[in-house]
Structures are given as structure tokens and as C-alpha cells.
C-alpha positions in Angstrom: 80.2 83.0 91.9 81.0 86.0 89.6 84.1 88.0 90.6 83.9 91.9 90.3 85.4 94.3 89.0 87.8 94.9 92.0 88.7 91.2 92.0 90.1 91.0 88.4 92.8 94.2 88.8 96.4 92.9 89.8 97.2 92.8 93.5 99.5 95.8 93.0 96.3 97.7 91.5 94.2 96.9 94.4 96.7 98.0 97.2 96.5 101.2 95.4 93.0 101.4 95.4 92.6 100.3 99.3 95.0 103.4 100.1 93.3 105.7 97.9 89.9 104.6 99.2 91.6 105.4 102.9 93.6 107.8 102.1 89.7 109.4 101.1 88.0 109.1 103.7 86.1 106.2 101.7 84.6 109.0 99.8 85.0 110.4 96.3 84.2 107.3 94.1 83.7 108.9 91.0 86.8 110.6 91.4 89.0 107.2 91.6 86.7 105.3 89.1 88.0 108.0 86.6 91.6 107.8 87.6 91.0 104.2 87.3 89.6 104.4 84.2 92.4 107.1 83.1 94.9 104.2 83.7 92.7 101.7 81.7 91.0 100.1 84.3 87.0 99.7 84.0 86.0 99.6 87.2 82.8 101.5 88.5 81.8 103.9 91.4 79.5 101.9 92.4 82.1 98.6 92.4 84.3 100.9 94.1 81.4 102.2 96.6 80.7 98.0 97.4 84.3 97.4 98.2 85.1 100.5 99.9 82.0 100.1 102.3 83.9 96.7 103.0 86.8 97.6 103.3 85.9 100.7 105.9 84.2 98.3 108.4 87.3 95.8 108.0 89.5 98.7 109.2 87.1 100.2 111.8 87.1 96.6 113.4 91.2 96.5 113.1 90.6 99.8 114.9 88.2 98.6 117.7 90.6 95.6 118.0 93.3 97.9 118.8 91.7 99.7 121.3 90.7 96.8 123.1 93.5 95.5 123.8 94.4 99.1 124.9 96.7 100.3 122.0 96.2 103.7 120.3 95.7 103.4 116.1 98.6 103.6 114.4 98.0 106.6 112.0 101.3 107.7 111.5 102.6 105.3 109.0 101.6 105.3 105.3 98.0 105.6 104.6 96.1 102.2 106.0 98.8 102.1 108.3 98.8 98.9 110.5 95.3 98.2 108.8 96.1 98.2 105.5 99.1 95.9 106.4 96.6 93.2 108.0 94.3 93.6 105.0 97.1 92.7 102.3 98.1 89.7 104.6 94.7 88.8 105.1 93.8 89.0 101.1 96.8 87.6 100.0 95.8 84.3 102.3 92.6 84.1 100.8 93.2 84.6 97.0 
């Protein structure tokens, strides 16, 4: 399986790009490609768009979860909050 573009920056790199993409709304794509790209790493809007879409329903579910078991979202913290968090653990498990 080929790995994207997403999968080859650092794990620092991709925090940072899982709180900007939250921290947008999961919008703006071309906007953090160029940053990205300012910083010299090639990775595209559309790469960007792929994993963001991902990584919006991975947080909506965290969110769903919470409210199921009758907690409010934790919005409050940093951007990602309590979501984020998982998401690192979760990705740093897997890779």
C-alpha cells in the first residue's frame, strides 16, 4: 500500500496539522497546503481534504461517544481537546 503525503511528515508535523485542520473548522485547505508548503512540506489540498474528512468523522464519533455516555464535549482545552488527545494515542498505537 502507498503511504500519502500525510503519512510521511513527522508525528510532530501531523499533530500540527490535526489542530489546524480543527482548529478550521476542517476547512481552508489550500490555505494550510501553502503554510505547509511555506515550511517545506509538499503536501496537497486535496491530501489534506482526504485526511481531514477522516479525521472530522473520527472526532464527530469521539463526540457522539461522549454524549452517550452523557458527558458534554470537552471544548475548552486546546484545539482537538479530548479528541485530539484520543487521536494521537490512537495513531501512535497504530504506526
Amino acid at each position: 500500500m502507498r503511504r500519502n503525503s500525510i503519512d510521511c511528515l513527522s508525528p510532530e508535523v501531523r499533530k500540527v496539522v490535526r489542530q489546524a485542520l480543527y482548529a478550521r473548522g476542517f476547512r481552508d485547505y489550500a490555505g494550510l497546503a501553502a503554510e505547509l508548503a511555506a515550511q517545506g512540506h509538499a503536501v496537497s489540498k486535496s491530501a489534506l481534504h482526504r485526511y481531514g474528512r477522516k479525521l472530522e468523522e473520527a472526532v464527530k464519533a469521539a463526540e457522539l461517544s461522549t454524549l452517550v455516555q452523557g458527558d458534554e464535549p470537552r471544548r475548552d482545552e486546546a484545539p482537538g481537546g479530548i479528541q485530539l488527545d484520543l487521536l494521537d494515542e490512537l495513531e501512535s498505537g497504530v504506526a
